[in-house]
C-alpha positions as CSV (number, residue, x, y, z in Angstrom):
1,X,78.3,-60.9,65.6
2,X,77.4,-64.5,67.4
3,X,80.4,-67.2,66.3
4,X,79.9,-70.5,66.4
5,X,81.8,-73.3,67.1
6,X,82.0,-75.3,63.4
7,X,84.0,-78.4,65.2
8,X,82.4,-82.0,65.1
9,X,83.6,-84.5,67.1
10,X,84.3,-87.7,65.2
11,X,82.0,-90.8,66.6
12,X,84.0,-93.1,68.3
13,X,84.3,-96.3,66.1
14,X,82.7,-99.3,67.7
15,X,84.8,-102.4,67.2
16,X,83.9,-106.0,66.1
17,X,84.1,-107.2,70.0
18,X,81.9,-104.6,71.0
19,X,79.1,-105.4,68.6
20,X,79.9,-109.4,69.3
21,X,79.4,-108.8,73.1
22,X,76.3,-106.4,72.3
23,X,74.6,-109.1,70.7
24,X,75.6,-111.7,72.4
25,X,74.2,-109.7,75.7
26,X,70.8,-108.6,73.7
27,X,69.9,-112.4,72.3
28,X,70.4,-114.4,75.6
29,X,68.6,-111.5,77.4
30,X,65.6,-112.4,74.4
31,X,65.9,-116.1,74.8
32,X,66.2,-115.6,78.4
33,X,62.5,-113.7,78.3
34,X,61.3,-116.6,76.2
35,X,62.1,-119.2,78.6
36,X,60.8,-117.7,81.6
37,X,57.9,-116.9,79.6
38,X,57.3,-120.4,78.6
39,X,57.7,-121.8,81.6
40,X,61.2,-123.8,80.8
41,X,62.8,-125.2,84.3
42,X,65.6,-122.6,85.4
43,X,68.2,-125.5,85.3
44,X,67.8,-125.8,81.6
45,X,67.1,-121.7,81.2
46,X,70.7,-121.0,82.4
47,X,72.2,-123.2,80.1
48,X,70.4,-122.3,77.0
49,X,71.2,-118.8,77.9
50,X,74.5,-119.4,78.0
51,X,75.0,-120.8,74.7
52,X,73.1,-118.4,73.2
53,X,75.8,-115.7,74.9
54,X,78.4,-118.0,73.9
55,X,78.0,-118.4,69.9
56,X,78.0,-114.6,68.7
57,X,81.8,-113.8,71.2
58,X,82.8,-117.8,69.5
59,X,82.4,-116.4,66.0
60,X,83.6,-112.9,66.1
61,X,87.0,-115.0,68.6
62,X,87.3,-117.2,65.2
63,X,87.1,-114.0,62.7
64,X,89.5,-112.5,64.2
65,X,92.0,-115.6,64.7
66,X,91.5,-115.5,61.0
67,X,92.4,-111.5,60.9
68,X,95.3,-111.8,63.0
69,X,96.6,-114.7,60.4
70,X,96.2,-113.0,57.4
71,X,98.4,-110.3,58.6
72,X,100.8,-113.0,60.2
73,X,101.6,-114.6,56.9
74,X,103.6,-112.4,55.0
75,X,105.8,-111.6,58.5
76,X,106.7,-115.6,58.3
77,X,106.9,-115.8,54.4
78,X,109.9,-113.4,54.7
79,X,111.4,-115.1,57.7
80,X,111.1,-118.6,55.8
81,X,111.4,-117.6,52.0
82,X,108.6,-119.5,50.9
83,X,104.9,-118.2,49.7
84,X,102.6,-120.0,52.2
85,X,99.6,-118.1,50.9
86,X,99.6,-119.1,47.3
87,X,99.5,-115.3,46.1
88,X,102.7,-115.4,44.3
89,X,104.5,-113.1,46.4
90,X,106.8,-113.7,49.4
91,X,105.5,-111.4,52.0
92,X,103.3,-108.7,51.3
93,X,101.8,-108.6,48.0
94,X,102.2,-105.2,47.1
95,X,101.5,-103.8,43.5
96,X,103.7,-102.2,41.2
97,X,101.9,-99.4,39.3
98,X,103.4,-98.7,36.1
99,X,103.1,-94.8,35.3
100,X,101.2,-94.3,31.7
101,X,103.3,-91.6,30.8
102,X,106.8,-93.2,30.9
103,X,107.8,-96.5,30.9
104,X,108.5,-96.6,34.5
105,X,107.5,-98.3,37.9
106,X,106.4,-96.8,41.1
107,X,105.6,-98.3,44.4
108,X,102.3,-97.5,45.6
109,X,102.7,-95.1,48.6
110,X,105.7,-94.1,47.2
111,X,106.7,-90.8,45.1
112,X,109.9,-92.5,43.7
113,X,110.0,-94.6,40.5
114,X,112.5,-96.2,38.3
115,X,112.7,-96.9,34.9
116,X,111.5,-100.5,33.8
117,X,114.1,-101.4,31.3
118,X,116.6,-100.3,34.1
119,X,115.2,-102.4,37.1
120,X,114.7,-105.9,34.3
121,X,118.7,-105.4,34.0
122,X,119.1,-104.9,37.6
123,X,117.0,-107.9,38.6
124,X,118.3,-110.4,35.7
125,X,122.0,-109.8,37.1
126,X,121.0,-111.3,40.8
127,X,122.0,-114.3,41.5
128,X,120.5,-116.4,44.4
129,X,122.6,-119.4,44.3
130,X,125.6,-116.9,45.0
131,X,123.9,-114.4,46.3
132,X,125.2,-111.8,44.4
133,X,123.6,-108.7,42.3
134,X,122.7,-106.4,44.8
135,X,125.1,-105.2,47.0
136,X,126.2,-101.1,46.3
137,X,130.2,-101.9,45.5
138,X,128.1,-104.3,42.4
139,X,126.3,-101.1,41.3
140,X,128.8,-98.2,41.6
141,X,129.4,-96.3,38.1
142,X,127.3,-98.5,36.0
143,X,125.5,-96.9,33.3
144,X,121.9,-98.7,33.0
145,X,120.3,-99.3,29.8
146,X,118.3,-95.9,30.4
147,X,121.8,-94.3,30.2
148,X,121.4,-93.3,33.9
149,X,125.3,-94.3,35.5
150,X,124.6,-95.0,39.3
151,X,126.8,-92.4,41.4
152,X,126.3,-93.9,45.1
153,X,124.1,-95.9,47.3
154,X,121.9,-93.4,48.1
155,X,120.5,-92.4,45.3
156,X,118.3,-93.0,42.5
157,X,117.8,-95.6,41.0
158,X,120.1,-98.1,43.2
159,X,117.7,-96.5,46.2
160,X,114.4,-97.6,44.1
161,X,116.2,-100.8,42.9
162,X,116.7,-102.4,46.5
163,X,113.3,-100.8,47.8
164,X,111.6,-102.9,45.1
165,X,113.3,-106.0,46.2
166,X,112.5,-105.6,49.8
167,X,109.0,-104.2,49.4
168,X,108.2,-107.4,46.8
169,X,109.7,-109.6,49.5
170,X,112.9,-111.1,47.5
171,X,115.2,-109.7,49.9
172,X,115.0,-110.0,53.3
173,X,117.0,-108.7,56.5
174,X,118.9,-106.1,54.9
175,X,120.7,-103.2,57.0
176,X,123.5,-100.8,57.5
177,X,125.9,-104.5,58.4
178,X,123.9,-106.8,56.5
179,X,123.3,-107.0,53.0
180,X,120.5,-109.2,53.5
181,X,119.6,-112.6,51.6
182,X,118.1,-112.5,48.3
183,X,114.7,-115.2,49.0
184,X,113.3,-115.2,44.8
185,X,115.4,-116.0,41.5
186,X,115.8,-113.3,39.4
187,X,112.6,-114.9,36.8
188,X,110.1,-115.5,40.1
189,X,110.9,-111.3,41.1
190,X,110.3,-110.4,37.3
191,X,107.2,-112.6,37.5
192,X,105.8,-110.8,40.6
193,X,106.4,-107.5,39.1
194,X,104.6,-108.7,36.0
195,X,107.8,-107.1,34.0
């Protein structure tokens, strides 16, 4: 019995640069032709040529400046606390996907979810003037309106709570020293979650 190999090989992506050099290289080779066709003096050939080489590799530069921006901006709106953007979130704007079955939030990408009565009293005791509300000692042995009683730090839903925060961009530069700095009053975060 013959076998055969059933493997593809995946075709290499081309990138934007690639197709902007391509062009580039294919219309002032064209316009090129033209000229020498039509007779046009070599010293104005070259420089028509060279525009014409110039304007595709200009355009896909300035695209991509504007690429490289848009994922700048939520980096800097984290660092500075402010939405430069206008999208109503500091830092990424990432949705919250209520589950239909429950009453509960989940972060896209993300298999954990906490309950939304649970995480509207979390967020409505924060307090950014004395930034306050979220540090673990805070948390440990509440009971939340769901009746769940937090037990540690390290798990649900005090893990959820603070990974909602950080993922909706109200607190920033959180770690095992730091407990970060809450950037969003308690109403702004609630308004960004749409709860």
């Amino acid at each position: 019995m013959k076998r055969y190999d059933a493997t593809t090989e995946m075709p290499r992506h081309v990138t934007v640069s690639e197709h902007a050099i391509g062009a580039s290289a294919g219309l002032a080779a064209f316009i090129g032709a033209v000229c020498v066709i039509g007779g046009v003096h070599m010293d104005i050939a070259w420089k028509i040529v060279a525009a014409v080489f110039v304007v595709p590799v200009a355009i896909a530069g300035a695209g991509a400046l504007v690429r490289v921006v848009e994922f700048a901006i939520p980096s800097v709106e984290r660092r500075v606390g402010f939405d430069i953007n206008g999208d109503g979130a500091v830092g990424e704007n990432i949705r919250l996907i209520p589950v239909h079955h429950r009453d509960n939030v989940s972060m896209s990408g993300s298999d954990s979810s906490i309950d939304a009565e649970d995480l509207r009293y979390m967020i409505e005791r924060l307090d950014m003037d004395k930034q306050t509300g979220w540090a673990t000692r805070e948390w440990i042995g509440e009971t939340l309106p769901s009746g769940r009683m937090i037990a540690n730090a390290e798990a649900a839903p005090y893990v959820e709570f603070i990974e909602v925060l950080e993922r909706c961009g109200a607190l920033c530069d959180r770690s095992e020293r730091s407990k970060g700095t809450l950037r969003m009053a308690p109403e702004q975060i609630l308004a960004v979650l749409r709860l």
